[in-house]
N, C-alpha and C positions, 0 to 999 in steps of 0.2 A: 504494500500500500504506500504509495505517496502522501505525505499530507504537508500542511503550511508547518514550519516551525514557529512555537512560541519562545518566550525569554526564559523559559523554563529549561529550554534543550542548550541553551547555551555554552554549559560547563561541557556536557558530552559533544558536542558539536567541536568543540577546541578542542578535547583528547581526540577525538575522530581525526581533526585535518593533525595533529601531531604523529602518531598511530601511521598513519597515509604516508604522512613525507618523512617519518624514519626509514618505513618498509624500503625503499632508495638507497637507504644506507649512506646518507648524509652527515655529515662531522656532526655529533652536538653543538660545536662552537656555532655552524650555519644553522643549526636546526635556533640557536638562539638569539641567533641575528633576527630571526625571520619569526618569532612571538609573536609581535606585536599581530602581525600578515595572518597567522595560521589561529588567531583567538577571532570567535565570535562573542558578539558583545550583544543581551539584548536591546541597546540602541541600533547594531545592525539588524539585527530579527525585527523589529518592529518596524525599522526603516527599508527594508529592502526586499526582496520576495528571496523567503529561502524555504527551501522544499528539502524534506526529507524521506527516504527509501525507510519502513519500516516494518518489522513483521515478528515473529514471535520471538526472535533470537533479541530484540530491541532495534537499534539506529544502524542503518547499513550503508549509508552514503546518505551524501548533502550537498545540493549547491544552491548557490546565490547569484540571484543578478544585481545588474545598477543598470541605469537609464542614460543614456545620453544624448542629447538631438531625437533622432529620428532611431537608432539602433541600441543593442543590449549589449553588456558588457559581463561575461563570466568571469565572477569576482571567487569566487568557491567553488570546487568539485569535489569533492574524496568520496573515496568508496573505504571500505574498514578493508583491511589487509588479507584479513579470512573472508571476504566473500569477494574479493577478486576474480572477476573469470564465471560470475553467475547470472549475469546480465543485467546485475544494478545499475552499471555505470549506465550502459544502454540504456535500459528503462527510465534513469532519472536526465541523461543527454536527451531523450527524445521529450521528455514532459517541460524542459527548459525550452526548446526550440519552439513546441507550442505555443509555450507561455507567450513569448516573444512575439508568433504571428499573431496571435490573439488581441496584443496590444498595439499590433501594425509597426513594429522594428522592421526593417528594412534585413539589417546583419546584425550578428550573433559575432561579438570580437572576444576570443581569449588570448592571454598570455601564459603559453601551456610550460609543465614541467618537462625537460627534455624527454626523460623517460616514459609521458604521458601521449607526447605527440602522436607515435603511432593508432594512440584510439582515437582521436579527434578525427585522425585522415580515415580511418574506417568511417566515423559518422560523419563525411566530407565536408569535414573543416579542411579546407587549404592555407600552405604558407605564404603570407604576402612578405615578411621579413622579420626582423629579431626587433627586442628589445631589452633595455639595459637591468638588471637586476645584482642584487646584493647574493655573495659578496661582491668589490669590486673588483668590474672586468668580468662576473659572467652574464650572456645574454641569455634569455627564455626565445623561442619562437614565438612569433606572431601571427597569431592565425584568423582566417574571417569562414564565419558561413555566411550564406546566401540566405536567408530565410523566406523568402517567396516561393 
């Protein structure tokens, strides 16, 4: 089941996207650079649309958008590390891109983790180019969908 997240998922929603970008096997030192980036706050949950994958096991993935102009921006994705590979990401990438045409976004922009790209380009997000991320000097891809 997908449902909206309240300010109540907060605390699990930040172990969740932590959880996620250890499974990568990232320094701690980077994993603490990037706190601030990887906490949900319920002024984000109340401010933004975050959807969560849930079902008897609890919370299995989350993501969030923001708004800008005319198109969406994928601020949050993770999926929980044991359910990798069971079609959450999918199911919760495809309830985002909805969302998106539902409110008449044009594209869908992520700034993906290197090791995530390849699912993006499954769910045909393409690379338009990179962009800068901490620490300094590495970039993320830059990706767009289409959402029409």
């Amino acid at each position: 089941m997908i449902r909206r997240a309240t300010a109540v998922d907060a605390d699990a929603l930040t172990a969740l996207a932590h959880a996620a970008k250890r499974h990568w096997r990232y320094p701690e030192d980077w994993i603490a650079l990037w706190r601030r980036e990887l906490t949900f706050t319920p002024a984000l949950i109340e401010r933004c649309p975050v959807y969560v994958a849930e079902d008897g096991d609890g919370i299995a993935g989350v993501y969030a958008l923001v708004f800008a102009a005319a198109d969406c921006e994928l601020e949050h994705f993770w999926v929980a590390p044991t359910r990798m590979g069971e079609g959450i990401g999918r199911a919760l990438f495809t309830h985002a891109v909805e969302h998106c045409r539902a409110i008449g976004a044009r594209r869908l922009w992520i700034s993906a983790d290197p090791n995530a790209e390849g699912f993006y380009a499954r769910m045909r997000a393409r690379r338009v180019g990179e962009v800068p991320s901490t620490p300094a000097g590495r970039r993320l891809p830059r990706l767009e969908l289409l959402t029409g």
